[in-house]
MIMIRO-251357 format. One line per field, with one value per residue (C-alpha): residue number from 1; residue in three letters; y, x, z. Coordinates in steps of 0.25 Angstrom, whole numbers, plus 5000, padded with zeros to 4 digits. Each point is the difference from the previous one (the first is absolute). Layout:
<rs>
seq <- c(NUM,...)
type <- c(Ala,...)
c2 <- c(Y,...)
c1 <- c(X,...)
c3 <- c(Z,...)
</rs>
This chain:
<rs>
seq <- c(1,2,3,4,5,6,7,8,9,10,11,12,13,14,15,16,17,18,19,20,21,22,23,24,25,26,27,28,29,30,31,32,33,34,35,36,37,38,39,40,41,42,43,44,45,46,47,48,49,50,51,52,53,54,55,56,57,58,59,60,61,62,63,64,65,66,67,68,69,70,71,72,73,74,75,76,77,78,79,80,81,82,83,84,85,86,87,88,89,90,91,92,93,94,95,96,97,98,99,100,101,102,103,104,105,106,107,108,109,110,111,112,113,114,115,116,117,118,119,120,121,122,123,124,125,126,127,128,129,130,131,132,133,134,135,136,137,138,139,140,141,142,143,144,145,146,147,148,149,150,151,152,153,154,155,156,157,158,159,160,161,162,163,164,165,166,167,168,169,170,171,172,173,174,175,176,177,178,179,180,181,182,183,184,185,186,187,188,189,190,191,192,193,194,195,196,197,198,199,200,201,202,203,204,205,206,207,208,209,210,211,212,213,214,215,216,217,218,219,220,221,222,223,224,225,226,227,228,229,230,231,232,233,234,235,236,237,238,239,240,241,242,243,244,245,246)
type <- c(Unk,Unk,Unk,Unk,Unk,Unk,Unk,Unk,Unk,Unk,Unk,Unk,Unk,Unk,Unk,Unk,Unk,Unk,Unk,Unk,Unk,Unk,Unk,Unk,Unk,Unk,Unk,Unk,Unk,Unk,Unk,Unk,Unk,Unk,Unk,Unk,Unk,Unk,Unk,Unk,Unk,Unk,Unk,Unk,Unk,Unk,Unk,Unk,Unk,Unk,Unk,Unk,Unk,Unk,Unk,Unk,Unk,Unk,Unk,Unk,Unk,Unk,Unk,Unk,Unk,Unk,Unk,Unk,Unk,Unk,Unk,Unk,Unk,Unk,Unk,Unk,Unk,Unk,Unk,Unk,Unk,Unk,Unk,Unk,Unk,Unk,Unk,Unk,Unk,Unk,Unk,Unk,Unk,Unk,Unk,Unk,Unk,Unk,Unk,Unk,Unk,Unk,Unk,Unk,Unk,Unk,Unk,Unk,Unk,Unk,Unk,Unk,Unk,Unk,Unk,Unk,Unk,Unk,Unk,Unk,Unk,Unk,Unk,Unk,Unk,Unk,Unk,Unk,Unk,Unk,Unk,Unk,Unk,Unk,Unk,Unk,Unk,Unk,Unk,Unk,Unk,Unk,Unk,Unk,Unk,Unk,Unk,Unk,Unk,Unk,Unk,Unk,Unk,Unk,Unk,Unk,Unk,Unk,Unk,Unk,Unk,Unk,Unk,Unk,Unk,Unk,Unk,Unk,Unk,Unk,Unk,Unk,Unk,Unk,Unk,Unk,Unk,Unk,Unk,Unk,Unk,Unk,Unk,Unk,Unk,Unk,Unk,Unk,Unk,Unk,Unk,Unk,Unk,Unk,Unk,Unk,Unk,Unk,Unk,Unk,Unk,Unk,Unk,Unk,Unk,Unk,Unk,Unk,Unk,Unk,Unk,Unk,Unk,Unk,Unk,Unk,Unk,Unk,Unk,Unk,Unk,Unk,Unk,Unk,Unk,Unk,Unk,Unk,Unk,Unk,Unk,Unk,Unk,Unk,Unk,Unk,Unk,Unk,Unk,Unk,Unk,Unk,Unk,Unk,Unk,Unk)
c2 <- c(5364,4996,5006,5013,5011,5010,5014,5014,5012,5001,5014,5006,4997,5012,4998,4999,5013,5007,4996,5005,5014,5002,4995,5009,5012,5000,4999,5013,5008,4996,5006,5013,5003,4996,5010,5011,4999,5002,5013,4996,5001,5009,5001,4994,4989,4997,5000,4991,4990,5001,4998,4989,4992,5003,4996,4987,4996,5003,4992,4987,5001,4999,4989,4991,5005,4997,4989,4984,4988,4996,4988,4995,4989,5006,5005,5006,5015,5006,5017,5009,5015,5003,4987,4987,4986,4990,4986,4988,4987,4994,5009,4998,4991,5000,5006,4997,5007,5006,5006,5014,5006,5012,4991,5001,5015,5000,4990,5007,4997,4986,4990,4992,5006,4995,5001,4997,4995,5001,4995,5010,4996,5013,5001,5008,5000,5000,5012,4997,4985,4999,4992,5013,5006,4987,4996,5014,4996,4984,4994,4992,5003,4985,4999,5011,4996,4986,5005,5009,4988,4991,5010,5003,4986,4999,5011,5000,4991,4986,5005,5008,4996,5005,5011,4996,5013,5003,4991,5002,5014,4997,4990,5010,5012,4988,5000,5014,5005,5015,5006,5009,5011,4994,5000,5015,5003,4992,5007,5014,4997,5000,5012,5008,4996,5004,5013,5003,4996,5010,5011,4998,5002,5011,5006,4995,5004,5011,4994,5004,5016,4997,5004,4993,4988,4996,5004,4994,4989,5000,5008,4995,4999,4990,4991,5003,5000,4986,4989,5003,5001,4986,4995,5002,4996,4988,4993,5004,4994,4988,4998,5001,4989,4990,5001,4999,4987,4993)
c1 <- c(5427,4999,4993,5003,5008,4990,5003,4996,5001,5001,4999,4993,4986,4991,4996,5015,5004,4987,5006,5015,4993,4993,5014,5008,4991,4997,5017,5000,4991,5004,5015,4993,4994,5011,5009,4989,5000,5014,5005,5013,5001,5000,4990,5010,5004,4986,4997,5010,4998,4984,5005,5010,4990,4987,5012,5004,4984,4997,5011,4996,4985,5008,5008,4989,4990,5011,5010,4995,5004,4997,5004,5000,5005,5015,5002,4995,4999,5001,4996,5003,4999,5011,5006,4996,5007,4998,5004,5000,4996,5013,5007,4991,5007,4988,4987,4998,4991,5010,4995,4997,5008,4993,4988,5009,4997,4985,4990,4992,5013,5000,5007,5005,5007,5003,5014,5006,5015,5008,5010,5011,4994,4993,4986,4988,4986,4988,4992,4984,5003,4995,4990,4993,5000,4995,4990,4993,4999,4995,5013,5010,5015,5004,4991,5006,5015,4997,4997,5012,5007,4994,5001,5015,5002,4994,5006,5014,5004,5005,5017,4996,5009,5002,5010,5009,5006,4984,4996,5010,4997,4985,5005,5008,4987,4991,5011,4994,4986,5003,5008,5010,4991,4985,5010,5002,4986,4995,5009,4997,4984,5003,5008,4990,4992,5009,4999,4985,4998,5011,4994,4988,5005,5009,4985,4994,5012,5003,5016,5001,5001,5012,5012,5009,5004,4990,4988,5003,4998,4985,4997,4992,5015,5005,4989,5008,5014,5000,4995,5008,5014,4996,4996,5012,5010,4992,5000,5016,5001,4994,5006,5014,4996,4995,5012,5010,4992,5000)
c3 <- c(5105,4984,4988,4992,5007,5005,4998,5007,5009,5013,5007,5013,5002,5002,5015,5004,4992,5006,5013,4997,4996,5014,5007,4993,4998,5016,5003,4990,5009,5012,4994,4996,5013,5007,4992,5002,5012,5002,5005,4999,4985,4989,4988,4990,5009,5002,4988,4994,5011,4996,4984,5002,5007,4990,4988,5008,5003,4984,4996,5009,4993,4988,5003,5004,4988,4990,5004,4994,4999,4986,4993,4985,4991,5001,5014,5012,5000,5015,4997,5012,5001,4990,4996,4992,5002,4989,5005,4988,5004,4999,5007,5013,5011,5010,5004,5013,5013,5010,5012,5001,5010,5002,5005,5013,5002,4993,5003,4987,4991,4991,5008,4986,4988,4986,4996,4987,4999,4986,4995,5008,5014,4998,5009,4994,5008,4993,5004,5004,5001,5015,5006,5007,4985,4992,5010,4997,4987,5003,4997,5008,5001,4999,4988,4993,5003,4994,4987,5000,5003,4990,4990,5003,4999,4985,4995,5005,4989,5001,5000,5013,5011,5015,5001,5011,5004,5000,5010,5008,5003,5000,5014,5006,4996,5007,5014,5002,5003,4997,4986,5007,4994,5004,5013,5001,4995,5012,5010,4991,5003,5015,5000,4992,5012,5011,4992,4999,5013,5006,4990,5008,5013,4995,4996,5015,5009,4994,4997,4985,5004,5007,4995,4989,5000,5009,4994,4986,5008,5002,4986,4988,4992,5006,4995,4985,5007,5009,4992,4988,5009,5008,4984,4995,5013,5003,4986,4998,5013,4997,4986,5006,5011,4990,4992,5012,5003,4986)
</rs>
């Protein structure tokens, strides 16, 4: 694709964020009635559990309110919740679609990515650059890539050259569906799962006023506890793997 570098913004169109809101606002509800109507624990407990999950839903909203994509005559600038990247032309590597593994455990997730490589083999995605987002606003991904692309390639400058220790870590991220850590947040997700559901039969069967440690087994805390033990044990696990296989 030829012409002028087109510049802009991207960020989440308003019928997906109206969406994320009902998702995340119905999980919270679902938490405070559960943790009401649980017998088992005391008001402080319950209302930290209640807290912590109304400050982890608020900060989701913000997240997809705030982060962009936004691109200029000097770089690509990717904003998130508390941090700004700013990647210079020249020192991209590649902007490339990857597939979105968490399409595997949500058919409602993007199945394609954008991620931006620099010159330290260093992978960034581009937050709102999805097929499911851009379609709401009557744009197509490929489309939208291309002029990255075009635009990367006119600006980089004519003494850019491939990095090869870059390239080769974009082959060996390329072996690999999952980051170790989109990895553990997959087999975090499932835990959280495993969790909710045995909170609800904790609350059916009557199991979560059973004594200790058994009925921390079926309360609202392990919903908190799980995920982020399998996160953190899963992606260490898989980072020490890899290494042992290069």
């Amino acid at each position: 694709m030829s012409g002028a570098p087109r510049f802009g913004e991207y960020r989440i169109s308003a019928p997906r964020f109206r969406w994320v809101c009902v998702l995340f606002a119905a999980g919270m509800v679902s938490v405070v009635v559960q943790t009401a109507a649980d017998t088992g624990l005391t008001v402080p407990v319950k209302g930290l559990t209640d807290l912590a999950t109304a400050a982890a839903v608020t900060l989701v909203l913000v997240w997809a309110r705030r982060s962009a994509t936004i691109t200029s005559r000097d770089c690509i600038t990717v904003r998130r919740l508390v941090r700004v990247a700013r990647i210079a032309w020249p020192d991209i590597q590649d902007i490339r679609v990857e597939t979105n593994p968490a399409a595997v455990a949500s058919a409602d997730a993007p199945k394609g990515l954008v991620a931006v490589y620099d010159s330290g083999g260093h992978r960034t995605t581009l937050p709102h650059l999805s097929q499911a987002n851009l379609a709401a606003q009557g744009l197509s991904l490929r489309a939208e890539v291309e002029h990255l692309r075009s635009a990367w390639m006119q600006l980089r400058g004519e003494q850019w050259v491939p990095e090869p220790a870059a390239i080769s870590k974009i082959a060996e991220r390329a072996r690999y569906t999952f980051s170790p850590w989109m990895a553990g947040l997959l087999w975090a997700t499932a835990a959280e799962l495993l969790a909710i559901l045995l909170t609800v039969i904790g609350l059916v069967s009557g199991a979560d006023s059973r004594p200790r440690p058994v009925s921390f087994l079926f309360s609202p805390g392990l919903i908190l506890i799980l995920p982020l033990a399998v996160y953190v044990i899963t992606s260490v696990a898989t980072v020490i793997v890899r290494r042992r296989r290069r």
